[in-house]
C-alpha positions in Angstrom: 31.4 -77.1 51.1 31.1 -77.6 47.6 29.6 -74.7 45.2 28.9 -75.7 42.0 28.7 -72.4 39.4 26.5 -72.7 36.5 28.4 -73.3 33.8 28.9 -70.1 31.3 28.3 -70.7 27.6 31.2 -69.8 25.6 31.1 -67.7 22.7 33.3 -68.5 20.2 34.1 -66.8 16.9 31.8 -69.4 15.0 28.4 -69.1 17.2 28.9 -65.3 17.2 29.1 -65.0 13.5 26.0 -67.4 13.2 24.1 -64.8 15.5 25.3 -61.8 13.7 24.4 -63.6 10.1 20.9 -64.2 11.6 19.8 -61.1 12.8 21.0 -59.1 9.6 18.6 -61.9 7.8 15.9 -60.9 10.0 16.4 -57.1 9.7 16.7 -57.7 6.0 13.4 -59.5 5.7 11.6 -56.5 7.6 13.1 -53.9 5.3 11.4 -55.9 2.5 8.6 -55.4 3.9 9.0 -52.3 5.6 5.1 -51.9 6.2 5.8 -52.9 10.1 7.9 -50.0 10.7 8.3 -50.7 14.3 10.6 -53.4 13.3 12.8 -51.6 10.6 16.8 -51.1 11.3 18.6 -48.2 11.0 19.9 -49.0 8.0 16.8 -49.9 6.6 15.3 -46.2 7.8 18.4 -44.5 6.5 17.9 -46.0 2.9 14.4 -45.1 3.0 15.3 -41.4 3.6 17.6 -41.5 1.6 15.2 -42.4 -1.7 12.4 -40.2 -0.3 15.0 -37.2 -0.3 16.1 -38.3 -3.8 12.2 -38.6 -4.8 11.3 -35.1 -3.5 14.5 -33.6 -5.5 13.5 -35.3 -8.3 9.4 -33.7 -8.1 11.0 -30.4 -7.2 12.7 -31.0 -10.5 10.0 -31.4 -12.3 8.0 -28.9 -10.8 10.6 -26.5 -11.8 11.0 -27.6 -14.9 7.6 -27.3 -16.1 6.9 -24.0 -14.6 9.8 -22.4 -16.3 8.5 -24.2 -19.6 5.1 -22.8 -19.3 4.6 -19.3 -20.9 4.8 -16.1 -18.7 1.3 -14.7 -18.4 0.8 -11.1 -20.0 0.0 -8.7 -17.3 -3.3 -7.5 -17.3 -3.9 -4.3 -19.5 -5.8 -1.8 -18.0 -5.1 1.2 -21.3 -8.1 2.4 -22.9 -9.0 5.5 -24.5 -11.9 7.7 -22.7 -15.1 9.3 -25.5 -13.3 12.5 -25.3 -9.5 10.7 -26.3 -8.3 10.7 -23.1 -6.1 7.7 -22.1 -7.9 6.1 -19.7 -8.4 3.4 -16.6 -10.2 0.0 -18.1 -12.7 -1.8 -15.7 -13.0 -5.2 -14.8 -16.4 -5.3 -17.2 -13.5 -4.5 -20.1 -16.4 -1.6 -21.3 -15.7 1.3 -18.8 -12.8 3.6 -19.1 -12.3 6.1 -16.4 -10.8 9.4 -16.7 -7.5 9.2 -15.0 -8.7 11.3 -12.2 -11.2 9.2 -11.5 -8.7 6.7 -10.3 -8.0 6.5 -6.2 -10.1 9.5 -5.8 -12.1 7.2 -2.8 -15.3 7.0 -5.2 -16.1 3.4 -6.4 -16.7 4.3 -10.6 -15.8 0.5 -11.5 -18.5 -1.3 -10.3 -16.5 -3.3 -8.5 -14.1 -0.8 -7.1 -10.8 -1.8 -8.8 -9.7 1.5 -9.5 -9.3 2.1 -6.0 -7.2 -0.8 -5.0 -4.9 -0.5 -2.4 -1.9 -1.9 -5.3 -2.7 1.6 -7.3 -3.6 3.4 -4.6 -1.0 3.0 -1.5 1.9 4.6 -2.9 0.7 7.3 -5.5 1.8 8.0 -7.8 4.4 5.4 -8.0 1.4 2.6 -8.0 0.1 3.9 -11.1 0.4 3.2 -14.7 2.5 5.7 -16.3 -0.1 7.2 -19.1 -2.3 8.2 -16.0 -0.2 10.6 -14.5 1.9 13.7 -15.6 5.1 14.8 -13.7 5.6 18.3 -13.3 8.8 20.5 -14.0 9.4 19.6 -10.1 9.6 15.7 -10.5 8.4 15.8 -6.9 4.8 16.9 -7.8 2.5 15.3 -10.1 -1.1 15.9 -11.7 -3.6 13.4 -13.6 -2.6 13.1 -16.9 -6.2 14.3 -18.0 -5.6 17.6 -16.0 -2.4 18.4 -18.3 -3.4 20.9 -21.0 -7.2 22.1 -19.9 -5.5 25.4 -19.5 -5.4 25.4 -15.8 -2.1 25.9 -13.5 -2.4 22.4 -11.7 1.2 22.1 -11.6 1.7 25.6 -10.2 5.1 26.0 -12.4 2.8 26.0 -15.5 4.7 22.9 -16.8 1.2 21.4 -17.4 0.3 24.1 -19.7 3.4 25.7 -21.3 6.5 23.5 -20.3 8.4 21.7 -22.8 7.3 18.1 -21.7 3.4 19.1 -21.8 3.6 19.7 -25.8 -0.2 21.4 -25.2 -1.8 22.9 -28.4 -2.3 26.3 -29.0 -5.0 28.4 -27.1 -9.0 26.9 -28.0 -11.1 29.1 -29.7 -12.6 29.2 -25.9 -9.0 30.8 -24.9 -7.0 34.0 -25.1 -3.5 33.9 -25.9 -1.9 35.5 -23.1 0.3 35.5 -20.1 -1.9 35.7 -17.3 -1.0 37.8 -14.3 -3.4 35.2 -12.1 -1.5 32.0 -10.9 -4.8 30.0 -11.4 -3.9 30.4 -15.4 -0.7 30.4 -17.5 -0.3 31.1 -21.8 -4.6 31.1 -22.3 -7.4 33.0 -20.2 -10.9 32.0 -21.0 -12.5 34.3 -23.4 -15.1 34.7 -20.8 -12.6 36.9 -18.4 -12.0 39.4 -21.1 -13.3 43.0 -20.8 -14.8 42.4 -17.6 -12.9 45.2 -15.7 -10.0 43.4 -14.5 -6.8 42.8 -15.9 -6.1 39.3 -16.3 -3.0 39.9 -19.2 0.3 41.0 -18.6 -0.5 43.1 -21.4 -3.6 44.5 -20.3 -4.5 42.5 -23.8 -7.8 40.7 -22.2 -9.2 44.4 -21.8 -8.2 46.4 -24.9 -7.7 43.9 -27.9 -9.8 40.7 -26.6 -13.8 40.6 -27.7 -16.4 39.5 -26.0 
């Protein structure tokens, strides 16, 4: 019996490069029009990524080109001087200044509450501007720079009142020269303490050469 096999086409160089020729025409016609992407070859994707990376370099560029030729904005000033010359803390209504003690001390003085922001406030003193605080002949403790030279021992090394860094003025006409045997007080006793039965002077000064 007889079988008769289909015959098989042959492929020969010529037909294969006629099939190869076509198809790239066809894939090249879709990336031309590479709206249908479902139809796109891998080349045609690769190129694509290829100009979109090179497109976002080129805005990242940009972008960082014209930030760095913008100008750097001047942090905000809060100095100010307080009615009594202290340096101060300026408000947000740029017409309040607050004593320096009046910052982070959990009462809202700015109307809005600015002085108490946890950016000054987290990490005292090191949050705050450094014309609102004082450091004391141990680096480790710090007053209000307001509280420096009001003839009180805030520091308790008198460093506030009498050290070198403190340059305080001489005693007020409200103060006695002296050196206090009281650690609440340091060079100057108020006037008020003197001859009033108690030795607040070293030299017993307050009692014997002080007036009322």
């Amino acid at each position: 019996m007889n079988r008769t096999h289909a015959q098989r086409r042959s492929l020969d160089a010529a037909s294969f490069g006629s099939t190869v020729t076509m198809l790239s025409k066809e894939e090249e016609d879709c990336c031309h029009s590479c709206r249908y992407l479902s139809c796109c070859s891998r080349r045609c994707v690769c190129i694509t990524a290829v100009v979109l990376l090179l497109l976002l370099i080129i805005a990242a560029i940009i972008a960082c080109t014209t930030a760095l030729a913008l100008p750097k904005r001047t942090p905000e000033s809060r100095y100010c001087l307080t009615s009594n010359n202290f340096t101060g803390f300026l408000c947000d209504d740029r017409i309040t200044c607050l004593l320096p003690s009046q910052v982070c001390n959990a009462a809202n003085d700015c109307s809005n509450g600015e002085e108490e922001a946890a950016s000054l406030c987290s990490n005292l003193p090191n949050n705050l501007p450094g014309y609102l605080i004082f450091r004391c002949g141990n680096p480790r403790f710090w007053v209000y720079s307001n509280l420096k030279c009001n003839g009180i021992n805030n520091c308790g090394d008198c460093s506030d009142e009498a050290g070198p860094l403190a340059s305080c003025p001489l005693c007020g006409s409200e103060w006695w020269p002296c050196t206090s045997v009281f650690f609440q007080y340091c060079n100057c006793i108020p006037r008020s303490l003197c001859q009033n039965g108690v030795q607040e002077c070293a030299d017993w000064s307050d009692e014997y050469v002080c007036p009322k």
